[in-house]
C-alpha positions in Angstrom: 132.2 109.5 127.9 130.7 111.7 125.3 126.8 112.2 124.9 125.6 111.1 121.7 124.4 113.9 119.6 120.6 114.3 119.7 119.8 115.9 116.3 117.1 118.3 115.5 116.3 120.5 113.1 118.3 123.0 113.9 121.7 121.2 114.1 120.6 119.2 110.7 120.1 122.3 109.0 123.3 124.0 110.2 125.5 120.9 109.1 124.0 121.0 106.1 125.0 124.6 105.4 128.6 123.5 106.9 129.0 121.6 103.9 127.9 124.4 101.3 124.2 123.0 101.1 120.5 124.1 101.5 117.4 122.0 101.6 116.1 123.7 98.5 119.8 122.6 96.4 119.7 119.6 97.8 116.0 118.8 96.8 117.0 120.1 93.1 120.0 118.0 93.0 117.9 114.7 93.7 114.6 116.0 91.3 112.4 116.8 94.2 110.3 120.0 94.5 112.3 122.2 96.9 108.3 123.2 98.6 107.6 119.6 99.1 111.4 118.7 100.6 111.0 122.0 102.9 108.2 119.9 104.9 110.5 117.3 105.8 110.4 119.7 109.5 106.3 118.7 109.7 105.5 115.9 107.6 107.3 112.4 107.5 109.2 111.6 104.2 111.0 108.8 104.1 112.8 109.9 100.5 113.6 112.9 101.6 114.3 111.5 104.9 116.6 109.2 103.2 118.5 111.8 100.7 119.2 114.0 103.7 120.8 110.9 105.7 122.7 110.0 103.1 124.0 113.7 102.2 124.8 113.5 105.9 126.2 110.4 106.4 124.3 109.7 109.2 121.6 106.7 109.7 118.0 108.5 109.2 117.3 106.6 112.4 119.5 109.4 114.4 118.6 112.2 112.3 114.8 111.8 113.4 114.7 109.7 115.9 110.9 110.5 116.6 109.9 108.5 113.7 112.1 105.4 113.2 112.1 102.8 113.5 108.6 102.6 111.8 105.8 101.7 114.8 102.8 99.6 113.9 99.3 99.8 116.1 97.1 97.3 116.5 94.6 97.9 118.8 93.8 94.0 119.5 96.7 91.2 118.8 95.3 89.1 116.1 95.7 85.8 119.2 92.8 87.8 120.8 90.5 88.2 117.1 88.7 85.2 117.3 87.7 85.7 120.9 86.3 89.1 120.4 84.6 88.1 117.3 83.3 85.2 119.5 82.2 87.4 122.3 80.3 90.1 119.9 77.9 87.3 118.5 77.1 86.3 121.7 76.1 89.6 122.8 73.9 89.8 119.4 
């Protein structure tokens, strides 16, 4: 059984160029400032994250895996709110 391809930013940029594109084109093509769609590598984008998918044909989900699906912290579950607002006033 094949290993699923892990992408990165490497591979992403080399298929990209196997289909006659560059980031900066692509950016152009879709009305986005080639600079801004160049920091797709250090800074999430989900529109750019999203143009790049779909150019690829590839869920945005396996092209950067590292940030989807979208994570959420919470540092107390809101069951647990009313007892730490509870416990605070006692303390005060």
């Amino acid at each position: 059984m094949a290993k699923p391809m892990r992408w990165d930013r490497h591979l992403i940029l080399a298929e990209l160029r196997r289909k006659g594109m560059t980031l900066t084109r692509l950016a152009e093509l879709n009305n986005k400032a080639p600079g801004g769609f160049r920091t797709i590598w250090t800074r999430p984008n989900e529109g750019n994250e999203a143009i790049i998918s779909a150019f690829l044909g590839v869920p945005v989900a396996e092209l950067f895996p590292d940030r989807y699906p979208k994570k959420t912290t919470t540092i107390l579950s809101h069951e647990y709110r009313a007892e730490s607002i509870g416990t605070r006033r006692a303390v005060a």
